[in-house]
PAMAR-688624 format. One record per residue (C-alpha): x, y, z. Coordinates in steps of 0.02 Angstrom, whole numbers, padded with zeros to 5 digits. Layout:
<sites>
      x      y      z
      X      Y      Z
...
</sites>
This chain:
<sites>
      x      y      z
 -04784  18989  10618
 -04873  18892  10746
 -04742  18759  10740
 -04618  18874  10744
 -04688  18927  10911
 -04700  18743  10983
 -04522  18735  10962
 -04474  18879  11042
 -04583  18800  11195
 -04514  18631  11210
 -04355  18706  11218
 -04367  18840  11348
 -04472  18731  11459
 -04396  18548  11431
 -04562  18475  11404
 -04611  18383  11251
 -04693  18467  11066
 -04818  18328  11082
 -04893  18425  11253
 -04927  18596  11158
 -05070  18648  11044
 -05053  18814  10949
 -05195  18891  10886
 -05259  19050  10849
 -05358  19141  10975
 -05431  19333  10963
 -05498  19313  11148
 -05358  19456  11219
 -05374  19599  11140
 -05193  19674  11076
 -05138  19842  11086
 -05065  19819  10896
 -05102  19751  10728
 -05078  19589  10639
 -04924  19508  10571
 -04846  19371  10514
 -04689  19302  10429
 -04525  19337  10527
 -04590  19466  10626
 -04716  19337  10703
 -04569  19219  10732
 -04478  19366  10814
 -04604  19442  10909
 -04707  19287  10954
 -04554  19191  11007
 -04492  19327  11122
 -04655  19320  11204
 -04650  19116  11232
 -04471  19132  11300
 -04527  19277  11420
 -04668  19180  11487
 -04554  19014  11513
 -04502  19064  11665
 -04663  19064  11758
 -04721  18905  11703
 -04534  18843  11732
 -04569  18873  11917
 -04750  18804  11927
 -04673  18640  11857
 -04521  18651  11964
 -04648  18663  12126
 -04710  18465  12091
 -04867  18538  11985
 -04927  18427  11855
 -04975  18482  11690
 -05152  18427  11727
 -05128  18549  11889
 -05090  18693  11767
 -05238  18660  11650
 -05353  18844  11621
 -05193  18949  11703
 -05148  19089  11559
 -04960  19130  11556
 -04942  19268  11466
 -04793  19369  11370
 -04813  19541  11303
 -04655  19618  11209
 -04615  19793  11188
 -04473  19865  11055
 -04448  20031  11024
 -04269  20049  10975
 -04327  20094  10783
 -04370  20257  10719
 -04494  20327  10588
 -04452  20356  10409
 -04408  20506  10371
 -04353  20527  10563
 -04222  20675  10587
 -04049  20629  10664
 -03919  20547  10638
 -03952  20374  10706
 -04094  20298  10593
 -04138  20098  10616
 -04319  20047  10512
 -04320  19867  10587
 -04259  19810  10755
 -04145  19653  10661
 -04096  19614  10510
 -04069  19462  10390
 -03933  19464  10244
 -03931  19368  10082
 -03808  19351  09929
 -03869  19252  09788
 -03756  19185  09622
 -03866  19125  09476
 -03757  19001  09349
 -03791  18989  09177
 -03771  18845  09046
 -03680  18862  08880
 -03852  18885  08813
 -03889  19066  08922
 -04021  18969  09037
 -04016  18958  09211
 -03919  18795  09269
 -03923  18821  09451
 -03939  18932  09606
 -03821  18973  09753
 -03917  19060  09919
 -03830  19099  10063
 -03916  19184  10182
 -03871  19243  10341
 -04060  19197  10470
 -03964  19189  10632
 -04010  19020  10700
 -04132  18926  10602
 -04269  18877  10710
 -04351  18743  10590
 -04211  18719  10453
 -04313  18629  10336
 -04480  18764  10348
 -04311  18879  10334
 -04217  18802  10165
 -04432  18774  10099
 -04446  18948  10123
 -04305  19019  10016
 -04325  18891  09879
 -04481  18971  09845
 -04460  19136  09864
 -04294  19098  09727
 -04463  19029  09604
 -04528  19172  09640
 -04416  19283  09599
 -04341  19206  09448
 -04527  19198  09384
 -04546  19394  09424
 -04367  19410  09304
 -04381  19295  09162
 -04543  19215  09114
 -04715  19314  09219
 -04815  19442  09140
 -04993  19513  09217
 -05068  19580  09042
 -05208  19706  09085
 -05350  19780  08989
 -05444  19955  09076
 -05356  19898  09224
 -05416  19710  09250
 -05309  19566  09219
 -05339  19477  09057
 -05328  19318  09133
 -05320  19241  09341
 -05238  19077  09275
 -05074  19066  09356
 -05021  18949  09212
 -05058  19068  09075
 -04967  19225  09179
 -04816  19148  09151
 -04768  19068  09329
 -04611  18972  09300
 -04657  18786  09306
 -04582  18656  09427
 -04499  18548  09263
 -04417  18714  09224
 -04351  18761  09411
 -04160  18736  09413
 -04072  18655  09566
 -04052  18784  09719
 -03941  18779  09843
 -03972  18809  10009
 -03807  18891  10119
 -03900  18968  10299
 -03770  19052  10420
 -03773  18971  10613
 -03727  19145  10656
 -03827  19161  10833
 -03917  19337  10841
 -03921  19416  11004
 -04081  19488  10983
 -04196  19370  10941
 -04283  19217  11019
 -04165  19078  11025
 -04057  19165  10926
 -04133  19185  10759
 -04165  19348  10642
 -04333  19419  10569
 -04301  19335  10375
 -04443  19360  10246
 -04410  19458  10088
 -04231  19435  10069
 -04270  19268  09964
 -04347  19340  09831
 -04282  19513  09787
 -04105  19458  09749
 -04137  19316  09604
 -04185  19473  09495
 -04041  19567  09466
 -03921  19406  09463
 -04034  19325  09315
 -04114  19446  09209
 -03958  19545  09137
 -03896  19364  09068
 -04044  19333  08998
 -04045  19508  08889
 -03928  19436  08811
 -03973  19258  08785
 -04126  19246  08645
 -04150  19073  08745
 -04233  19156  08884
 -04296  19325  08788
 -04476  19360  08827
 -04506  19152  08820
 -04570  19043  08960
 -04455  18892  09006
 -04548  18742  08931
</sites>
């Protein structure tokens, strides 16, 4: 996230990443809650591109950096073109963007998963690399949640914490995953990009389990 956020300043001000040094700091007190994830990247890059401007102009005047040193530039955003669930009318929007996936799981002759296809539409990929990272897991995740996890409880307590031993689908046993993201600019968000967090990991479900009902090599057996 925080180098998501350097990006997003180096490029609105011109200056180099190597200058800025995100961290986190509770000194200002907020007037919401946490987050993180894509709405961080939404919200907290709207906020660095607000406050460009002003620093923009203090550099533009002949200040230095070293000039600038203890100044506080700072960017509050404000969205409230959502509604409640459960709101009445006839317009209803939960989330102020949106991010789109389609997934296509192959199979071998064998009924095993060969290889993954995921295109998703992120608007503009900020960090394309943090981007592709991201969905590959979430794909291990979900293919884990569909064919080989279980979380066995007794009087409500897990039997075991081992992740090994719940079933979480091993990296000799991930298939190859391809990575298609859209360039499709969003008007919305911070240079462009869309909020993107879950839609990784709910689609490998429904593309690989049915197959594997079928297939006795995937049946209630983790991939060795």
């Amino acid at each position: 996230m925080l180098t998501v956020l350097v990006q997003f300043a180096a490029t609105v001000t011109g200056l180099s990443a190597t200058i800025f040094r995100p961290k986190v700091d509770s000194t200002y007190a907020l007037a919401c809650g946490q987050t993180t994830g894509s709405r961080a990247t939404f919200f907290g890059g709207k906020g660095v591109v607000k406050r460009r401007r002003k620093l923009k102009d203090d550099l533009d005047r002949g200040r230095s950096i070293a000039d600038l040193v203890g100044r506080v530039y700072a960017g509050d955003v404000y969205i409230d073109d959502t509604t409640p669930l459960g709101a009445p009318g006839p317009r209803v929007k939960t989330h102020t963007t949106f991010g789109y996936a389609t997934q296509v799981c192959i199979l071998d002759n064998e009924g095993r998963v060969a290889n993954f296809i995921a295109a998703h539409d992120v608007g503009r990929a900020v960090n394309p690399d943090l981007c592709r990272g991201q969905i590959e897991g979430a794909i291990h995740m979900g293919l884990g949640y569909a064919l080989t996890e279980e979380l066995p409880c007794e009087d409500g307590m897990p039997v075991t914490f081992s992740l090994r031993e719940l079933g979480v689908l091993r990296a000799r046993d991930m298939p190859a995953v391809e990575v298609i993201s859209s360039r499709i600019r969003s008007p919305r968000g911070p240079s462009a990009p869309r909020a993107w967090a879950r839609s990784g990991w709910f689609p490998p479900r429904p593309p690989s389990r049915p197959p594997s009902r079928r297939s006795t090599a995937c049946v209630a057996t983790p991939c060795r």
